[in-house]
RODRENZA-10529 format. One record per residue (C-alpha): residue number from 1; residue in one letter; x, y, z. Coordinates in pm, 1 decimal, decimal comma. Layout:
% RODRENZA-10529
     k   r       east      north         up
   NUM   A          X          Y          Z
...
//
This chain:
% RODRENZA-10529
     k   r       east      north         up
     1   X    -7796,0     -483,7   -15369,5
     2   X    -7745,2     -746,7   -15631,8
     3   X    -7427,2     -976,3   -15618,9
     4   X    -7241,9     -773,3   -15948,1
     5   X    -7297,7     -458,8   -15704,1
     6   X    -7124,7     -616,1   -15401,6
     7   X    -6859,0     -798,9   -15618,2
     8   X    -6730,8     -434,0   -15710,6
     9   X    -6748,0     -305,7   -15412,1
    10   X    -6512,1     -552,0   -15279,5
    11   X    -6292,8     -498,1   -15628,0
    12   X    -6287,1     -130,9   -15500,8
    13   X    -6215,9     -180,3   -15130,7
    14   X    -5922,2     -418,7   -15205,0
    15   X    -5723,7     -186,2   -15521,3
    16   X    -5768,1       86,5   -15260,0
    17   X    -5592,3      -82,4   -14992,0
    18   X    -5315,5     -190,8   -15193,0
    19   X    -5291,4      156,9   -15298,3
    20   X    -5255,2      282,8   -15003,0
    21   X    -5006,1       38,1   -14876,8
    22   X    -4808,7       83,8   -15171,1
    23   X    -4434,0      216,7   -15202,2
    24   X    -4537,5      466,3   -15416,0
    25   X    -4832,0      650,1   -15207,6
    26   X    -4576,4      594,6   -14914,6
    27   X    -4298,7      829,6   -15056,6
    28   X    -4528,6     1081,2   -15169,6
    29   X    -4728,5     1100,3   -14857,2
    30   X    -4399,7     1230,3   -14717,7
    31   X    -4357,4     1481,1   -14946,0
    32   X    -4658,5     1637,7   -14849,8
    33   X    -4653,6     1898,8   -14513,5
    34   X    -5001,5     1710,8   -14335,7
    35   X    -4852,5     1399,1   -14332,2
    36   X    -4520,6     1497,2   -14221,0
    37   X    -4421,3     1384,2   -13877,2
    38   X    -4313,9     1635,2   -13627,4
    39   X    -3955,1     1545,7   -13451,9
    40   X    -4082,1     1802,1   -13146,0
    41   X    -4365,4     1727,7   -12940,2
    42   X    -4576,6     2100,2   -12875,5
    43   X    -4503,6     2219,8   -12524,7
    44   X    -4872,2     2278,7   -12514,8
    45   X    -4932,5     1902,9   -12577,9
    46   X    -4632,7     1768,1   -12324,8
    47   X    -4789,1     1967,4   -12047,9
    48   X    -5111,2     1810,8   -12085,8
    49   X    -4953,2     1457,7   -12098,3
    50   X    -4763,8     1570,1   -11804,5
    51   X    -5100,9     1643,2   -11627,1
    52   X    -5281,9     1334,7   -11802,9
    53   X    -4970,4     1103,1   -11636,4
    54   X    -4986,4     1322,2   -11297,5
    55   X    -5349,5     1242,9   -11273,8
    56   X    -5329,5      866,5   -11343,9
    57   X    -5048,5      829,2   -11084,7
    58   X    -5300,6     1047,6   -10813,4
    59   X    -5556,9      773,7   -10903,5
    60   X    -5361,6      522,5   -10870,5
    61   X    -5260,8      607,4   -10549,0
    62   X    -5614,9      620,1   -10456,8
    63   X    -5563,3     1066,4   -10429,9
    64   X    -5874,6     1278,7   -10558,7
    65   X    -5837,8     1629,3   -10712,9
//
């Protein structure tokens, strides 16, 4: 890879990132349903952490299951 080649790649990496970061992108990525964020946490996914946070404290404890 010659130095032109890498000298673009780093052009491309950094207008990306400011992109990204930018006000713009920002607004509509929360217009858009994937990157909404859910107020609710899944009852599915609080009884796991529920387990996940029961099983810590049993190891802590020095308990076994």
């Amino acid at each position: 890879m010659n130095g032109n080649s890498r000298e673009r790649r780093a052009r491309l990496a950094s207008d990306i990132r400011r992109q990204v970061g930018s006000e713009a992108t920002k607004r509509l990525l929360r217009t858009l349903p994937a990157f909404r964020v859910d107020k609710e946490v899944p009852k599915r996914l609080t009884d796991l952490l529920d387990r996940l946070d029961g099983a810590e404290a049993d190891k802590v404890s020095g308990e076994r299951h």
